[in-house]
C-alpha positions as CSV (number, residue, x, y, z in Angstrom):
1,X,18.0,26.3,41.2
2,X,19.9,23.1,40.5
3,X,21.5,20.8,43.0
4,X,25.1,19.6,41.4
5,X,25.0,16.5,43.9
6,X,21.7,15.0,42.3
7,X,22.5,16.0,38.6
8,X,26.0,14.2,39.5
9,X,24.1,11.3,40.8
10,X,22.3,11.4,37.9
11,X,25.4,10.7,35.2
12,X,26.8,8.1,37.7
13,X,23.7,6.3,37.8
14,X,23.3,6.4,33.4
15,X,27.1,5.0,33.5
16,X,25.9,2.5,35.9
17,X,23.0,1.6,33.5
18,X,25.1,1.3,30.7
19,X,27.3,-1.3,32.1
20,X,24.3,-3.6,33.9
21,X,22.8,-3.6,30.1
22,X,26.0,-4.7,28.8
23,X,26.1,-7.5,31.1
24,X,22.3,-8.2,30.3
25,X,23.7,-8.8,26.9
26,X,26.8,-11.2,27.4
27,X,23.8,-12.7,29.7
28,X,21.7,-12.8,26.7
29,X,24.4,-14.1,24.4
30,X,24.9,-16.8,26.6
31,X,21.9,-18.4,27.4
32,X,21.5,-18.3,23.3
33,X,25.1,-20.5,23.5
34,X,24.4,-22.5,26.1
35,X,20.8,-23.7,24.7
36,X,19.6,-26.7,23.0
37,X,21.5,-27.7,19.3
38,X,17.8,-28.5,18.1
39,X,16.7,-27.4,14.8
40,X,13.3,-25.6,15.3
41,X,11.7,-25.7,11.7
42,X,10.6,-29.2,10.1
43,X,8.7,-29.8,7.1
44,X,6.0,-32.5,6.5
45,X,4.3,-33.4,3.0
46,X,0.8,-34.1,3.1
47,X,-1.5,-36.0,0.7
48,X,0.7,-36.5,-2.7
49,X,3.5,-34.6,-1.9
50,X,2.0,-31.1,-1.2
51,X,4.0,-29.7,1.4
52,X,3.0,-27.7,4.2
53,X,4.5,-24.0,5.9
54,X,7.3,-25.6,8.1
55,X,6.2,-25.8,12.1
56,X,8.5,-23.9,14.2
57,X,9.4,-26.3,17.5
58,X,10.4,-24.7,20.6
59,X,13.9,-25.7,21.0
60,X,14.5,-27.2,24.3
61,X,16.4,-25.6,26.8
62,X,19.4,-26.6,29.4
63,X,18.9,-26.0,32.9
64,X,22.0,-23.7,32.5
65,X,20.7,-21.6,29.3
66,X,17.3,-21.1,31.6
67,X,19.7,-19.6,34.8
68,X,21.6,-17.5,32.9
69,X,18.4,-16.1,30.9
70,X,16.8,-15.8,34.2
71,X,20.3,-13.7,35.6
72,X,20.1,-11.8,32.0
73,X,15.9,-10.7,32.7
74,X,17.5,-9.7,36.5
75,X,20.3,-7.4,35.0
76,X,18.0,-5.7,32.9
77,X,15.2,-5.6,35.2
78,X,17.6,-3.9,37.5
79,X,19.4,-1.5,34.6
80,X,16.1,-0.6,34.1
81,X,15.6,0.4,38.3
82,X,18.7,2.3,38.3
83,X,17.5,3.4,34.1
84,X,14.7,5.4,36.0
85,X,16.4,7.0,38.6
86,X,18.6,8.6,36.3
87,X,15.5,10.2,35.3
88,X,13.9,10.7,38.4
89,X,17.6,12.5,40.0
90,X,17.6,14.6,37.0
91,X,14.4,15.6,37.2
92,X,14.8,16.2,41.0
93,X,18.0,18.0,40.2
94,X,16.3,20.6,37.7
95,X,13.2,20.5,39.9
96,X,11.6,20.3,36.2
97,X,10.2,17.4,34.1
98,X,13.3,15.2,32.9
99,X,12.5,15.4,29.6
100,X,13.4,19.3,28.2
101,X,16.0,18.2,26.0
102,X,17.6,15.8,23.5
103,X,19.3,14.0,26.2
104,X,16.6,13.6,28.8
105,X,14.1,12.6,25.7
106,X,16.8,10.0,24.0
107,X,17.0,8.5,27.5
108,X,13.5,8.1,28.6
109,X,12.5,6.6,25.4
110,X,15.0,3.8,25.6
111,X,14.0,3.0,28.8
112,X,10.2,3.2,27.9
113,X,11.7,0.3,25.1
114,X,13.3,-1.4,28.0
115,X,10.7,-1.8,30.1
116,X,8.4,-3.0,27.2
117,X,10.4,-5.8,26.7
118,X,10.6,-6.6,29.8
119,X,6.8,-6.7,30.3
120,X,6.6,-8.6,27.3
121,X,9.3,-11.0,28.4
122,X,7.8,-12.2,31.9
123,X,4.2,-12.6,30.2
124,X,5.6,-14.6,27.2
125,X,9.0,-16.1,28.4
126,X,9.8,-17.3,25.1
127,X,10.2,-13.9,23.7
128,X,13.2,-13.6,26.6
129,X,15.3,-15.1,23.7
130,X,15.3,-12.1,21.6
131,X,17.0,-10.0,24.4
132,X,20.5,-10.1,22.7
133,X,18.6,-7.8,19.8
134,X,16.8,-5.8,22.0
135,X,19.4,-4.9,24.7
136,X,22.2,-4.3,22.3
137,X,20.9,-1.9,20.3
138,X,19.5,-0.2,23.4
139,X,23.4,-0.1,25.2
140,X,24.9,1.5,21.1
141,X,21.4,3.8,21.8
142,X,23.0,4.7,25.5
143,X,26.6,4.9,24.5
144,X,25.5,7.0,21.9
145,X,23.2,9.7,24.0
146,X,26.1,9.8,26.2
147,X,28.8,10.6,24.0
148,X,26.3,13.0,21.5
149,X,23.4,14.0,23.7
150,X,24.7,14.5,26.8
151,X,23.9,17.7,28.5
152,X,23.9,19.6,31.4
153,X,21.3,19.6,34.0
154,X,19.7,22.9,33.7
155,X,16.0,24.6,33.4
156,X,13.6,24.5,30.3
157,X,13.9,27.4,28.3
158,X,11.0,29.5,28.0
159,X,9.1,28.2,25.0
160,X,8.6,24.8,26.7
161,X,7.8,25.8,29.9
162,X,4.0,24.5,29.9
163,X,2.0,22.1,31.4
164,X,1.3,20.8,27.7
165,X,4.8,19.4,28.2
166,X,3.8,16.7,30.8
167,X,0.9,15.8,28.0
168,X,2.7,15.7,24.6
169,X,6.4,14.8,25.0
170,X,5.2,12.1,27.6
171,X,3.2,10.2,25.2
172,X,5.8,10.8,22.7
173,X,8.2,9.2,24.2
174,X,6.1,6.1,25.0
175,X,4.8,5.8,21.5
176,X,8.5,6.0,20.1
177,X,9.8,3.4,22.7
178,X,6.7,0.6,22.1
179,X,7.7,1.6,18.4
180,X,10.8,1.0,18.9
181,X,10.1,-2.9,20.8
182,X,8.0,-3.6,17.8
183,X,10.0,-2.7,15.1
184,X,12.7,-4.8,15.9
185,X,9.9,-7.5,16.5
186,X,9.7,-7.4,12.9
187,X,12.9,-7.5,11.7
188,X,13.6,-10.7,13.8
189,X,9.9,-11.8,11.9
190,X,12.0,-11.4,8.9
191,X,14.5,-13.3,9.3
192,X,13.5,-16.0,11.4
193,X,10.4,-16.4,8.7
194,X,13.2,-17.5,5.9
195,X,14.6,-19.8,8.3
196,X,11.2,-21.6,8.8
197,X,10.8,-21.9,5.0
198,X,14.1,-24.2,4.3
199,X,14.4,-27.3,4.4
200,X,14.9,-29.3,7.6
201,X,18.3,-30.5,6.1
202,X,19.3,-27.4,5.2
203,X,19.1,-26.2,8.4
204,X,22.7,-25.5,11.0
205,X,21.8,-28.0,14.0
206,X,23.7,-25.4,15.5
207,X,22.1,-21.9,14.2
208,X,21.6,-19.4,16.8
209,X,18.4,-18.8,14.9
210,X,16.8,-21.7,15.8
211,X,16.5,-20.3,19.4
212,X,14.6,-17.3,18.5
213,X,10.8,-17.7,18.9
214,X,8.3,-18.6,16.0
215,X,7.6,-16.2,13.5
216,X,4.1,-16.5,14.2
217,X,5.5,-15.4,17.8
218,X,7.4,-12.6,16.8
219,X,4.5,-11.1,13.9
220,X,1.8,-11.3,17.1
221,X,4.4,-9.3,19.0
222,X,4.9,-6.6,16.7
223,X,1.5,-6.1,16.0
224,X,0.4,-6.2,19.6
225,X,2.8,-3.6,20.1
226,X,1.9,-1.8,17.1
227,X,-1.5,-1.9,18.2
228,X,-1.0,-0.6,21.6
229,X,1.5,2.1,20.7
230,X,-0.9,3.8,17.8
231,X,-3.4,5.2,19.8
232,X,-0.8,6.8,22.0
233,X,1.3,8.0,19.5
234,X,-2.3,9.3,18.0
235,X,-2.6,11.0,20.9
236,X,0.6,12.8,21.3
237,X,0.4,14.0,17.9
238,X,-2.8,15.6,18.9
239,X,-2.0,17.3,21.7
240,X,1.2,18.4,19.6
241,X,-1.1,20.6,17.2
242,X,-3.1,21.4,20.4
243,X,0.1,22.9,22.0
244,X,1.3,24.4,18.7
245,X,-2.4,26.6,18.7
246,X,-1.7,27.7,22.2
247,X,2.0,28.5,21.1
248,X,2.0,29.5,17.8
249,X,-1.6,30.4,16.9
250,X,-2.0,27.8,14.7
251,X,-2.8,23.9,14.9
252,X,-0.8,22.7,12.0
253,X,2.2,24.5,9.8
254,X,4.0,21.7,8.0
255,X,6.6,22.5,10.0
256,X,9.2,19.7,9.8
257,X,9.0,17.9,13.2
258,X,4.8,18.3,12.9
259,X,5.2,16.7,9.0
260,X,7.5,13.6,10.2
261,X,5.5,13.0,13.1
262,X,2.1,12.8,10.5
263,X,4.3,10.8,8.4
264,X,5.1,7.6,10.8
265,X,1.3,8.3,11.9
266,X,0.2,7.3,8.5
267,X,3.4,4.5,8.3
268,X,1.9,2.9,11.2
269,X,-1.6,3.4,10.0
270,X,-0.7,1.5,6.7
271,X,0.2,-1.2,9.0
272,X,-2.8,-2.0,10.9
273,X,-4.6,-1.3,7.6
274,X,-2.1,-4.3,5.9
275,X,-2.8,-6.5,8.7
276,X,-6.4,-6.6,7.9
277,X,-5.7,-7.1,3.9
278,X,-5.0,-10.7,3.0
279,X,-2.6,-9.7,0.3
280,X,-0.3,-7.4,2.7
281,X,-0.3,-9.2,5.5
282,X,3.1,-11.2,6.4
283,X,5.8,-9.8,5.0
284,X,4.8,-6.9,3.6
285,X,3.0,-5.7,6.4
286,X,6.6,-6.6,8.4
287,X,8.3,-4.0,6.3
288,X,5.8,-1.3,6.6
289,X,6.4,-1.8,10.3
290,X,10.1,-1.8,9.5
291,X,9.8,1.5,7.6
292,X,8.1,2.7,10.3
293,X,10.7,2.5,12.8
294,X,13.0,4.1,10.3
295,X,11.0,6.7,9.9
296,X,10.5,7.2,14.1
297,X,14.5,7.0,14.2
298,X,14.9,9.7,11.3
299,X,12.5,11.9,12.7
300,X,14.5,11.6,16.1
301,X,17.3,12.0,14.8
302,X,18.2,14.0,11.5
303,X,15.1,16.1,11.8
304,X,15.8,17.0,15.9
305,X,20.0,17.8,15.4
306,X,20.2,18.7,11.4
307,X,16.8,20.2,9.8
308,X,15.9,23.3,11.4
309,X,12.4,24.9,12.5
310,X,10.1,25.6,15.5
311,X,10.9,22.7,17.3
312,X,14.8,23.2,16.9
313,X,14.8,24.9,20.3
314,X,14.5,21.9,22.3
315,X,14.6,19.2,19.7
316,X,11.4,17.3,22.0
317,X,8.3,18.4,21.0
């Protein structure tokens, strides 16, 4: 039986998300504005002229940048309040776990990515200056599982009706949304990395990168990240193959969700391995990461809505 009040509540409260994320992000953009002009690589030569990796130097920052980064890290704390009870309305709407369909999945992993920045923001308040690239992509990622994803409150159809549900799309969707965090951890590691490497006088005074944490920062972030999501993601592909022998009679059939899934498992296996191998580490082992979120997003989203097989039913598992 579904309750139209709560599943109404439900799409009010995303909207309402929507819009306190978008203010998070002017919030974001702002503090970046309003910080110090301070370029935040130098270079020093040592000995006869060898020259050193640049050292990145946290830029000082106004009283004003640290309020309105402080009001930003209160919008999205609360988006991400109001992010949860659209799950938890839905799910008390459908009297069902709020995660049986594209929609419900899309959502819950973007706020699993929300509140793993946030965590990582209040232990590490330097990383609070990467929350422009964070929260934007996740409002395009709401607007867009609005306007593509949506869909009506209503009950699981039969072939997801188990408790295997609560087991393997759960950790699913945390693995994807840590993913997610670190990924774009690396990117930033990218770019902020070739800043580091020029010249101080080549360097804008006034660069908007010079307010993004260290590389060093941002490459500990991702692989923290990395590190905490694999297990989870391990497990969820797992119990996956677990559920697949209780549904299917068989633990493994290449089918297409089951071969993506293995594939970012081995992506993000690569990565941990590259982290340990002096030659890989850095750079390459940023863009294995960075392939690796491609690959989580692909598998999301081309392999759910286009490629069809035994998932296509509910587009979750």
């Amino acid at each position: 039986m579904i309750d139209p009040s709560l599943a109404s509540l439900s799409d009010t409260l995303f909207s309402i998300t929507v819009a306190l994320y978008s203010l998070a992000v002017v919030a974001f953009c702002a503090e970046l504005a309003f910080g110090a002009r301070r370029s935040a690589a130098s270079r020093e030569l040592v000995g006869a002229g060898a020259a050193v990796p640049p050292v990145a130097v946290p830029p000082a920052e106004t009283p004003r940048a640290r309020r309105v980064g402080l009001a930003a890290m209160g919008l999205t704390a609360v988006g991400a309040l109001t992010h949860a009870a659209v799950l938890v309305t839905r799910g008390m709407a459908t009297d069902r776990l709020p995660w049986g369909n594209m929609y419900e999945f899309a959502t819950a992993t973007v706020l699993v990515a929300v509140v793993a920045f946030t965590v990582l923001a209040v232990r590490a308040p330097v990383l609070r200056h990467i929350g422009v690239f964070v929260l934007g992509p996740v409002v395009l990622s709401m607007v867009a599982i609005g306007l593509f994803l949506y869909a009506e409150a209503g009950p699981l159809v039969a072939a997801l009706r188990s408790s295997w549900l609560a087991v393997h799309v759960s950790t699913a969707i945390l693995g994807f949304g840590i993913f997610f965090v670190s990924g774009l951890a690396s990117i930033l590691y990218l770019v902020r990395s070739r800043f580091e490497e020029k010249p101080a006088g080549e360097i804008p005074p006034n660069s908007m990168l010079a307010r993004l944490p260290s590389a060093a920062a941002l490459d500990r972030t991702a692989h923290r990240t990395v590190v905490f999501g694999f297990p989870i993601w391990t497990f969820a592909v797992i119990a996956g193959a677990i559920w697949a022998e209780s549904a299917w009679g068989r633990f493994w059939g290449w089918d297409p969700k089951e071969t993506w899934a293995f594939i970012a498992w081995v992506v993000y296996a690569a990565y941990l391995h590259a982290r340990t191998t002096s030659g890989w580490r850095g750079r390459p082992s940023a863009w294995v990461n960075v392939v690796g979120l491609a690959v989580m997003v692909f598998n999301l989203l081309y392999v759910n809505m286009v490629s069809t097989g035994l998932h296509s039913y509910g587009g979750v598992s």
